[in-house]
SEROZA-640652 format. One record per residue: x, y, z of N, C-alpha, C in turn; residue in three letters; residue number from 1; chain. Coordinates in Angstrom, 3 decimals. Layout:
      neast     nnorth        nup     caeast    canorth       caup      ceast     cnorth        cup   rest    nr   kette
          X          Y          Z          X          Y          Z          X          Y          Z    ALA   NUM       A
...
This chain:
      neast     nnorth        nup     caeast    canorth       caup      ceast     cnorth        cup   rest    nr   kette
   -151.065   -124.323    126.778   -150.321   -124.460    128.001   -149.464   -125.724    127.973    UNK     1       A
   -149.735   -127.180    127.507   -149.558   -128.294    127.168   -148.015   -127.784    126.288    UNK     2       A
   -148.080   -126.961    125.617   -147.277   -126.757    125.214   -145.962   -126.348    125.396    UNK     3       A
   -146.322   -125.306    125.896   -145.135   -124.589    126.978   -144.151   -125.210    127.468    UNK     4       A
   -144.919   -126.138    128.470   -143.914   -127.497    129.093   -142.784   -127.840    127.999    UNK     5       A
   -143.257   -128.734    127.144   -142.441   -129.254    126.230   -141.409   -128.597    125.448    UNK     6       A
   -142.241   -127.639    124.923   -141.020   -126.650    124.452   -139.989   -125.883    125.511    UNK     7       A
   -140.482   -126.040    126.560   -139.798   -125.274    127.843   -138.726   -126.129    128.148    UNK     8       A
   -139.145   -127.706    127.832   -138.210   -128.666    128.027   -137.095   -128.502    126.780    UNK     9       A
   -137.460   -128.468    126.248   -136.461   -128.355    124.696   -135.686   -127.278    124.387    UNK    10       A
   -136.019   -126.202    124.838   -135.439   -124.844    124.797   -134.070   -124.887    125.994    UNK    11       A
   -134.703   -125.973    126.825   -133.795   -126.036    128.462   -132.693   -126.685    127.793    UNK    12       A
   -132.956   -127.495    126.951   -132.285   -129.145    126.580   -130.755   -127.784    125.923    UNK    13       A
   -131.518   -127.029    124.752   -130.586   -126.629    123.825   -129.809   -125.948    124.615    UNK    14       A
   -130.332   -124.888    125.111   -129.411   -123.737    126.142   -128.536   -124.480    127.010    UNK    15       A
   -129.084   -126.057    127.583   -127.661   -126.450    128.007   -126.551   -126.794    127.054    UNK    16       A
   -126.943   -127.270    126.011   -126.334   -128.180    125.324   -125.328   -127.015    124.370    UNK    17       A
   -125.956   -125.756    124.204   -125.546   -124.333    123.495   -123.966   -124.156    124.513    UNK    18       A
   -124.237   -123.668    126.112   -123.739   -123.550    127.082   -122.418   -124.463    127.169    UNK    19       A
   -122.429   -125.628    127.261   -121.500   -126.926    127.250   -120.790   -127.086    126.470    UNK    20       A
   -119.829   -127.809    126.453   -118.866   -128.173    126.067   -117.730   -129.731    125.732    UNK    21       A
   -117.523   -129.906    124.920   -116.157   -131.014    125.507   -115.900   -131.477    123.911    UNK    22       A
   -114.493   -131.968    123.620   -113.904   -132.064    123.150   -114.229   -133.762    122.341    UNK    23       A
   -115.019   -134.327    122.838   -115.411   -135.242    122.804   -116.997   -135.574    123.165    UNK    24       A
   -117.485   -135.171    122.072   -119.034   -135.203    121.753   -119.866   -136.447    122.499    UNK    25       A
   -118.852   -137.878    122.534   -119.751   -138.976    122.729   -119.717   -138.912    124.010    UNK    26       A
   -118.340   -138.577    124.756   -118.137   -138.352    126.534   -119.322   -137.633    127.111    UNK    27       A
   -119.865   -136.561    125.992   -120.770   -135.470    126.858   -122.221   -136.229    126.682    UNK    28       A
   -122.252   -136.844    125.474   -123.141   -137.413    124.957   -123.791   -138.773    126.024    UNK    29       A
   -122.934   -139.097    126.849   -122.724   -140.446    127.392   -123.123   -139.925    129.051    UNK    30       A
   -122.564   -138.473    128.998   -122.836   -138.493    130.506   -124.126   -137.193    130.785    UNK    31       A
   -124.652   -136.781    129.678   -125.912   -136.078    129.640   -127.524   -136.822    129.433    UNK    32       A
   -126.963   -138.342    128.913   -128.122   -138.768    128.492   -128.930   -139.677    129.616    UNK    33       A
   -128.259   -140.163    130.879   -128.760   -140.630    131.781   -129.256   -139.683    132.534    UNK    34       A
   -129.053   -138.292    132.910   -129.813   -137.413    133.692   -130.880   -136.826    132.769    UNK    35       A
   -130.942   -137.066    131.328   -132.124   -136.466    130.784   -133.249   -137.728    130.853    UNK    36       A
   -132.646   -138.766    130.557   -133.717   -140.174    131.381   -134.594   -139.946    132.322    UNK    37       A
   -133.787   -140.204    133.046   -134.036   -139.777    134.521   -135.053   -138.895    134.595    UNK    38       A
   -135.258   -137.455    134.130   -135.906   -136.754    133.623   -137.456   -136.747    133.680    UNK    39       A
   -136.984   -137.373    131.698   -138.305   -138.228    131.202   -139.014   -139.567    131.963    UNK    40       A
   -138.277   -140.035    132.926   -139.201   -140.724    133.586   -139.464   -140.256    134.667    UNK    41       A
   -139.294   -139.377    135.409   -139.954   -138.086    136.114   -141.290   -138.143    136.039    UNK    42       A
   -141.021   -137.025    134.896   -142.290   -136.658    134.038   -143.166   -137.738    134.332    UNK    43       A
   -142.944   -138.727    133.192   -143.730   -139.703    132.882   -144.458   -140.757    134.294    UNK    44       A
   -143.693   -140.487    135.454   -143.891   -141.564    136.438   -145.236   -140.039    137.522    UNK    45       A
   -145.049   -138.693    137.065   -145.709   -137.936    137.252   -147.182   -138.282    136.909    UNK    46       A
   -147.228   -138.088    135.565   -148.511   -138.444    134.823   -149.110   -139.406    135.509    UNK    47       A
   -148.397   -140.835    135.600   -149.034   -141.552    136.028   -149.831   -141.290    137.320    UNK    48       A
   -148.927   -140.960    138.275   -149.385   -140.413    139.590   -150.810   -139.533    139.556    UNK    49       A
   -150.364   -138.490    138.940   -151.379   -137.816    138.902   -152.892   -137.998    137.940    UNK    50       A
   -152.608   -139.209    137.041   -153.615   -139.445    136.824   -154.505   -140.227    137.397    UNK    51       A
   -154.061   -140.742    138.120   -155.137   -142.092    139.510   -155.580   -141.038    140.445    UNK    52       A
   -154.970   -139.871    140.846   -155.240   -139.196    142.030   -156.746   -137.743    141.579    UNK    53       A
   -158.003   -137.840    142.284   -158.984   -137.324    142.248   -158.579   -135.980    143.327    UNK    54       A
   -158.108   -136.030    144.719   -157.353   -134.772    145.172   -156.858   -133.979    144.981    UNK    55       A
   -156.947   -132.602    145.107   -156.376   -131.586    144.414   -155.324   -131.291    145.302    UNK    56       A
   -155.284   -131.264    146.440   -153.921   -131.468    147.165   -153.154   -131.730    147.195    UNK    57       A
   -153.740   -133.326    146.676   -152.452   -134.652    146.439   -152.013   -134.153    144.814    UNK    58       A
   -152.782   -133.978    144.294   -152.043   -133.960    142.630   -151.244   -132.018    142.846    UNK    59       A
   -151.638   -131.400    143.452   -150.261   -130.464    143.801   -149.322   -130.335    144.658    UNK    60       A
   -149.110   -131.557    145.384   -148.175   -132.367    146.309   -147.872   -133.007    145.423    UNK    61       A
   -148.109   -133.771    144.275   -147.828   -134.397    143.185   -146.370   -133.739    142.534    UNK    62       A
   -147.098   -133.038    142.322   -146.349   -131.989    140.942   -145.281   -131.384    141.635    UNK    63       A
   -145.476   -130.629    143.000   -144.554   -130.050    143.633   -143.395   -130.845    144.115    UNK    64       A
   -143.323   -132.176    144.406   -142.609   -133.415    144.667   -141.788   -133.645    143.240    UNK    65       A
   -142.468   -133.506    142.272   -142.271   -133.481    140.936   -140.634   -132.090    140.650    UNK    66       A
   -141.764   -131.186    140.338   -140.543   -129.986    140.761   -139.033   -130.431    141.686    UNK    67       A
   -139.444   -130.601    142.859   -137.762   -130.744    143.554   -137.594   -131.471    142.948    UNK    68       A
   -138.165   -132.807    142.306   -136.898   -133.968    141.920   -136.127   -132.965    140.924    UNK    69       A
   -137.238   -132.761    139.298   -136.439   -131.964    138.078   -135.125   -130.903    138.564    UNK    70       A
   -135.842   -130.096    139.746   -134.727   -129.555    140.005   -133.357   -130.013    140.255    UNK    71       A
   -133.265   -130.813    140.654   -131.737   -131.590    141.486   -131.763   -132.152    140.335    UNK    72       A
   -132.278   -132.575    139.258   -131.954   -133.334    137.980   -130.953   -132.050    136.712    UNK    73       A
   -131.848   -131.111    136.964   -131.573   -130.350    136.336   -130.099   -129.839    136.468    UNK    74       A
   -130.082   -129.324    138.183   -128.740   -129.276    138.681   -127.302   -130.069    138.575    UNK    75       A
   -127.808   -131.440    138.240   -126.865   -132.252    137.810   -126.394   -132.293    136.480    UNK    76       A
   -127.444   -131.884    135.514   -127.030   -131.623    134.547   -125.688   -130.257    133.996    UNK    77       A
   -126.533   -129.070    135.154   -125.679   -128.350    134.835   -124.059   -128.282    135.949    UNK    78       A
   -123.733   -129.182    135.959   -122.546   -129.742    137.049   -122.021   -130.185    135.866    UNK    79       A
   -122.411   -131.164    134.490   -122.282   -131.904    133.453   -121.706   -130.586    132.620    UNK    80       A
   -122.748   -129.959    132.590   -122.600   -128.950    131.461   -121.499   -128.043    131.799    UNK    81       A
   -120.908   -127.310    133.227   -119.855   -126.530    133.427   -118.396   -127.435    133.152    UNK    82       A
   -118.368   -129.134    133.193   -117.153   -129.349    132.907   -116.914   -129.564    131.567    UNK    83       A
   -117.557   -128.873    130.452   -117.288   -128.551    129.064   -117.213   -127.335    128.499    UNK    84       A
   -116.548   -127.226    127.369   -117.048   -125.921    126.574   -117.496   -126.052    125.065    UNK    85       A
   -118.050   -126.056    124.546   -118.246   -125.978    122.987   -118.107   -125.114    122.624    UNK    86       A
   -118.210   -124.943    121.192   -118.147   -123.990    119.909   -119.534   -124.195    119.840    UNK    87       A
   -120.277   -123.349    119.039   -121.406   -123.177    118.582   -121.895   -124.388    117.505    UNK    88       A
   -120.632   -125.287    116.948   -120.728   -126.226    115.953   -120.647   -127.540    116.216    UNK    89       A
   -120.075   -127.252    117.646   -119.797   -128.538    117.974   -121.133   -128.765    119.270    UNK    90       A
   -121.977   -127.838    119.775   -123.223   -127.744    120.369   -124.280   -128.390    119.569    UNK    91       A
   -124.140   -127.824    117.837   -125.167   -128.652    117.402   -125.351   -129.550    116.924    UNK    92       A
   -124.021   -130.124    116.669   -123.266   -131.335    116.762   -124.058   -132.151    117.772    UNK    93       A
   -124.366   -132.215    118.801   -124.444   -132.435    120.546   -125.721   -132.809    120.175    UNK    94       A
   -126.658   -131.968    119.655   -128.281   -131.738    120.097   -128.599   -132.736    119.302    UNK    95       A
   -128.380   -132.723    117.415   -128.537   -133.813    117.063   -127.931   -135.288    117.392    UNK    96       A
   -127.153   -135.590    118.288   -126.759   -136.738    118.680   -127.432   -137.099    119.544    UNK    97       A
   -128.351   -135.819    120.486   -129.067   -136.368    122.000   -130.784   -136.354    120.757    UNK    98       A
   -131.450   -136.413    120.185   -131.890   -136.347    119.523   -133.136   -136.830    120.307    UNK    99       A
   -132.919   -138.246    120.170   -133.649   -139.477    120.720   -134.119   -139.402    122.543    UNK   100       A
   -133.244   -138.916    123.399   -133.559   -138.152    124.827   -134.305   -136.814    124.623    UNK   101       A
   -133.778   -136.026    123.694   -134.305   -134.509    124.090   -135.991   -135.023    123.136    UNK   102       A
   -136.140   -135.469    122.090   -137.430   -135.968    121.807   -138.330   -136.531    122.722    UNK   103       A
   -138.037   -137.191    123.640   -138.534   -138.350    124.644   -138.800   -137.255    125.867    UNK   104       A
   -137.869   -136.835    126.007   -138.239   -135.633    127.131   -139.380   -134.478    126.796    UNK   105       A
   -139.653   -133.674    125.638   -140.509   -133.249    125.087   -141.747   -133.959    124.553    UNK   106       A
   -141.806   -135.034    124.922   -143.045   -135.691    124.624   -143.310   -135.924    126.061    UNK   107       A
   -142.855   -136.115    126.914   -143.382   -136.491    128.143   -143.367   -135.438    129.077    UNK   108       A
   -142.941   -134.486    128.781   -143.236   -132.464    128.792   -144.605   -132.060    128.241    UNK   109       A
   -145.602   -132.773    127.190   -146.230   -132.483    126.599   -147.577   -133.492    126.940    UNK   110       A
   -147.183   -134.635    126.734   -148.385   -135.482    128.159   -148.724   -134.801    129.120    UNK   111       A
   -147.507   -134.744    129.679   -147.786   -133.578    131.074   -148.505   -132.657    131.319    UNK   112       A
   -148.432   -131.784    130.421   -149.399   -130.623    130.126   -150.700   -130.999    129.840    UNK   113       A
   -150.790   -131.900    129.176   -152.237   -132.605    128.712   -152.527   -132.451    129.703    UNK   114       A
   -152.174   -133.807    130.977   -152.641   -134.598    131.429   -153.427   -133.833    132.331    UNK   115       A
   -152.389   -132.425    133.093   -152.814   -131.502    134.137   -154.134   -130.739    133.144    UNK   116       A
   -153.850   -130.344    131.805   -155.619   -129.511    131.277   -156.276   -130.517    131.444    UNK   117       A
   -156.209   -131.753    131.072   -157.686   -132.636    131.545   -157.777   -132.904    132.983    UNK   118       A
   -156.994   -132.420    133.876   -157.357   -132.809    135.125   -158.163   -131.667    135.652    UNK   119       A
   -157.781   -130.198    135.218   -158.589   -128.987    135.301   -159.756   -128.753    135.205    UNK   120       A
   -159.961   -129.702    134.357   -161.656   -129.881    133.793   -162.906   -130.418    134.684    UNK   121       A
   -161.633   -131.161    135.482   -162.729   -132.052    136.433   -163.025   -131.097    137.622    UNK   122       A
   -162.070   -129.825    138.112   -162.693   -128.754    139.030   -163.116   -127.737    138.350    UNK   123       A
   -164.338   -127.360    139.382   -164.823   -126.206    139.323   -164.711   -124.932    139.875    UNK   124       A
   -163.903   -125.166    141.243   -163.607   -124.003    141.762   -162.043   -123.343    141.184    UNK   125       A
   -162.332   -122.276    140.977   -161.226   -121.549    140.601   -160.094   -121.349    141.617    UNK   126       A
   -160.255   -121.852    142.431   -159.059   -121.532    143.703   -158.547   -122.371    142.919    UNK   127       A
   -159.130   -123.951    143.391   -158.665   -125.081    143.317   -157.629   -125.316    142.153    UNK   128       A
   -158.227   -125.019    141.022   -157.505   -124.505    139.251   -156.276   -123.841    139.738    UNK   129       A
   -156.433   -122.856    140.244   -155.445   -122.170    140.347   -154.110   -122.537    141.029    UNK   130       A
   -154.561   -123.177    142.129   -153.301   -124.145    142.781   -152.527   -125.183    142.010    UNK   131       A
   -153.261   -125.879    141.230   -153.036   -126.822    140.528   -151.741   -126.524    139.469    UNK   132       A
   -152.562   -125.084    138.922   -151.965   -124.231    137.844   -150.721   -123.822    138.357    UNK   133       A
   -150.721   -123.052    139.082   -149.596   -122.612    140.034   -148.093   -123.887    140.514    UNK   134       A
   -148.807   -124.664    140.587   -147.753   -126.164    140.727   -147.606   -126.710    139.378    UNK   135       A
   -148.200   -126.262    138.418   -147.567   -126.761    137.280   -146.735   -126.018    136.631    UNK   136       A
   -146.651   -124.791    136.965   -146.089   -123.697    136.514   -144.107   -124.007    137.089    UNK   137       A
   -144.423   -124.007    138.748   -143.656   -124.598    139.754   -142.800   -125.718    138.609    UNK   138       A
   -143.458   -126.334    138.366   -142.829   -127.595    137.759   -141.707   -127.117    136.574    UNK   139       A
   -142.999   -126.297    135.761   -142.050   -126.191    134.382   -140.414   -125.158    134.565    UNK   140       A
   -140.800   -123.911    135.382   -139.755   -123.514    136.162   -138.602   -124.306    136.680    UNK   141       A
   -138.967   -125.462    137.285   -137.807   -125.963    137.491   -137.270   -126.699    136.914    UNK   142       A
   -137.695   -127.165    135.488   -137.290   -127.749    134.251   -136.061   -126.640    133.262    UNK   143       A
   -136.833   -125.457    133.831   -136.240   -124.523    133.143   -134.550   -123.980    133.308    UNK   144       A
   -134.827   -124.116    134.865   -133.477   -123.425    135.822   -132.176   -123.194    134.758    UNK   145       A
């Protein structure tokens, strides 16, 4: 499951980056890499959150808080991504230049996932799992958009 996330993040990263465009690799390069930041410290400021928090409420008020931000992150990205077009060569051109963000973002896609299976562990009721699950799902979805 841990997994998913991350690759869900990376698959998101390419399909924008596939999608996009511009004539000038470093312009796109320059104005994609602060909303994938942004992002990864999402994520990462997630984890944290949710790892101090023993509530199952709060850690899917967590995650779901989580979700809207990625979303409007995401959205900005693709505001980024419609004022370009690429070639297929000049996309992968793109991916290896964001290299160092789309890595950073998939690692903190992949904490993430951790962090929520070890938090699973600590309930026993299956509702409870399930909500949790359900808001993490929430999450990766809107990573995805």
């Amino acid at each position: 499951m841990k997994k998913n996330i991350g690759l869900g993040l990376l698959m998101g990263l390419i399909m924008m980056t596939v999608s996009c465009g511009a004539a000038d690799l470093n312009k796109v390069e320059a104005e994609m890499t602060p909303p994938l930041n942004k992002l990864t410290e999402l994520l990462n400021g997630t984890i944290d959150k949710i790892g101090t928090i023993t509530n199952a409420d709060e850690i899917v008020t967590a995650l779901n808080t989580a979700s809207e931000g990625a979303a409007a992150i995401v959205s900005e990205l693709k505001l980024i991504e419609n004022k370009y077009n690429l070639n297929d060569a000049e996309s992968a051109k793109l991916l290896k230049m964001m290299t160092k963000p789309a890595d950073d973002l998939t690692k903190a896609g992949e904490k993430l996932g951790k962090t929520v299976d070890d938090i699973l562990l600590k309930f026993d009721d299956e509702e409870v799992k399930n909500k949790i699950h359900q808001a993490r799902m929430n999450l990766a979805y809107s990573l995805s958009m």
